[in-house]
N, C-alpha and C positions, 0 to 999 in steps of 0.2 A: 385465879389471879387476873386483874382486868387487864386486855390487852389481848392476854394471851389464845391461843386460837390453836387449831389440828385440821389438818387434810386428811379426807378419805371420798371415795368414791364407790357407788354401789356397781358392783362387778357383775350383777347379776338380781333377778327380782320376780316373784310370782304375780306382782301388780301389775308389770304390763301386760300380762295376758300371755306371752308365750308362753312359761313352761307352769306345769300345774306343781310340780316338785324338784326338790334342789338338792342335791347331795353333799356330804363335805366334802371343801375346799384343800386344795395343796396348792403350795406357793415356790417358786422359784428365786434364786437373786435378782433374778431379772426386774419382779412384782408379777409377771404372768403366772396367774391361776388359772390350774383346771380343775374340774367338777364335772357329776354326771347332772343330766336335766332331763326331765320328762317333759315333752310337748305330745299335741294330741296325736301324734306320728309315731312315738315311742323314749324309749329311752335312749341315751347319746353322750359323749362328751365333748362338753365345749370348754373352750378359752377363753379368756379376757381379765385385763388389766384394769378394768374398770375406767380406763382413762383414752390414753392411747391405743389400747388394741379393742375392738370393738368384742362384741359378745360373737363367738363363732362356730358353729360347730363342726369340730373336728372328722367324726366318721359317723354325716348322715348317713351312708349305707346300711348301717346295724340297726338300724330304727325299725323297728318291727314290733306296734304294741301289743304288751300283753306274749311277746314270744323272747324277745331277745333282752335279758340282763345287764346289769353289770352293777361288781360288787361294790358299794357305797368308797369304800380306801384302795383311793387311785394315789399316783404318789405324781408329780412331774419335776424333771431337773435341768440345771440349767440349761443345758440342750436342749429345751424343748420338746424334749420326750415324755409323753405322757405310760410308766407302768399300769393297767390294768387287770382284772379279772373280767371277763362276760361269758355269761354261761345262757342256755337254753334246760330249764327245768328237763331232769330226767332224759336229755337227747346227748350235752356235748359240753364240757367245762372246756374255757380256754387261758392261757397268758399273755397278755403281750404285748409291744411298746409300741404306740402311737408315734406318729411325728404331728407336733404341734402346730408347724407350719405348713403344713400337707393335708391335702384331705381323703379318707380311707386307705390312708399309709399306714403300713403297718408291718411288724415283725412276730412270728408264735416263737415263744420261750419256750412254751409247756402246754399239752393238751391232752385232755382225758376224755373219755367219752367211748363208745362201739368204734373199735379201730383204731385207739388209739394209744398212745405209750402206760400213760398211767390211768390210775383206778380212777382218782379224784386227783385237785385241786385244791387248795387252800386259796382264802380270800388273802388281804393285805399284802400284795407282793412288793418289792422294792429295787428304786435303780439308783444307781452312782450317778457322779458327773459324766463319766467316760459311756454313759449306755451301758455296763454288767446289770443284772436284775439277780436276785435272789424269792424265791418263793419257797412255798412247802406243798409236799404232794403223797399220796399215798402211789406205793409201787404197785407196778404190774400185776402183782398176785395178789393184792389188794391186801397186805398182810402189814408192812412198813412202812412207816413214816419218815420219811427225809425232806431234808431242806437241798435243792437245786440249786447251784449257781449256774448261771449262763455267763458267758466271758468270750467274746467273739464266736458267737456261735457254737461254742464247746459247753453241753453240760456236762458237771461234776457234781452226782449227789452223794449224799452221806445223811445217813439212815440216823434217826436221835428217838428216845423213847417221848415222843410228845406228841399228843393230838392239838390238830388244828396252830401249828405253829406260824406264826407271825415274824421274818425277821426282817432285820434293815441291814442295808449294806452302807459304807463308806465309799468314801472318796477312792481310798488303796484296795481297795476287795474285801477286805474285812468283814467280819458279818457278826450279829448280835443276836438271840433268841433266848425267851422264855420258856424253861421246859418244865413241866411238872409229871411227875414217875407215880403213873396211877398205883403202882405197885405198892411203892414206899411212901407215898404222897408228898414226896422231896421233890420242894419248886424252888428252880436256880435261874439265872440269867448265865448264861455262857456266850463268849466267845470265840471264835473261828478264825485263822487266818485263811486271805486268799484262796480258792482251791483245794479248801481245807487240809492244807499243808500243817507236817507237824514240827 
């Protein structure tokens, strides 16, 4: 239609030469996105709104190329807390929530690895408005699979027949997941209250 027109702004870009790769994006109500970036330093999460907050990266300390990860589905919310996975191949899986505004601030949810609570980590972890995160992790004896809540520092897990489970949490605690029963090969979407309260 003539006239008509759209705004957008590049949030981020491998043309100017900083980073050599880009990870997907999560977006806040705010418009601040964060995303993981490769520079020749390593990999990182940065911020920016493409507009008014400039490109930034959140915790250069993890930059470590070629040693330090992190898993492509970051999630960040209104708070400006960025949820992540970063793991080091074979040494040390981690969880944990960024502050947006802060640089190598940080919280562990959940961490696996020699020494530590669980076996594994699942990628795609998730956080509410309020800071809770929900992930998924394989237990101690490396045998079950459960999905974590975190809620003021208290976790609450509850063990579900699923590999590699992915869930998101709400606003209220709530939580949602995809499980499928290698047994049965019966694939559901379930939901959870808070705490997994019944």
């Amino acid at each position: 239609i003539p006239g008509k027109f759209y705004e957008y702004y590049t949030v981020a870009s491998t043309q100017a030469g900083t980073f050599t790769v880009l990870g997907p994006p999560s977006i806040n109500d705010n418009g601040l996105c964060a995303f993981t970036g490769t520079t020749a330093a390593g990999q990182t999460i940065w911020v920016s709104d493409g507009h008014f907050t400039p490109v930034r990266d959140i915790n250069p300390g993890q930059a470590n190329l070629g040693t330090n990860f992190f898993d492509p589905q970051l999630q960040i919310n209104t708070a400006s807390q960025v949820i992540a996975k970063d793991y080091i191949p074979g040494t040390s899986q981690n969880i944990r929530i960024w502050d947006a505004l802060a640089t190598d601030s940080f919280v562990y949810l959940g961490r696996a690895g020699i020494g530590q609570f669980y076996t594994a980590i699942y990628g795609a972890p998730s956080v509410n408005p309020t800071g809770d995160g929900v992930f998924g992790a394989i237990d101690p004896n490396g045998i079950t699979h459960e999905l974590v809540q975190v809620s003021g520092g208290t976790s609450t897990p509850f063990a579900i027949n699923s590999s590699a489970p992915q869930p998101v949490i709400a606003a209220n605690g709530s939580m949602v997941v995809t499980t499928l029963n290698h047994a049965t090969s019966l694939n559901q979407i379930i939901w959870f209250a808070s705490g997994f309260a019944s």
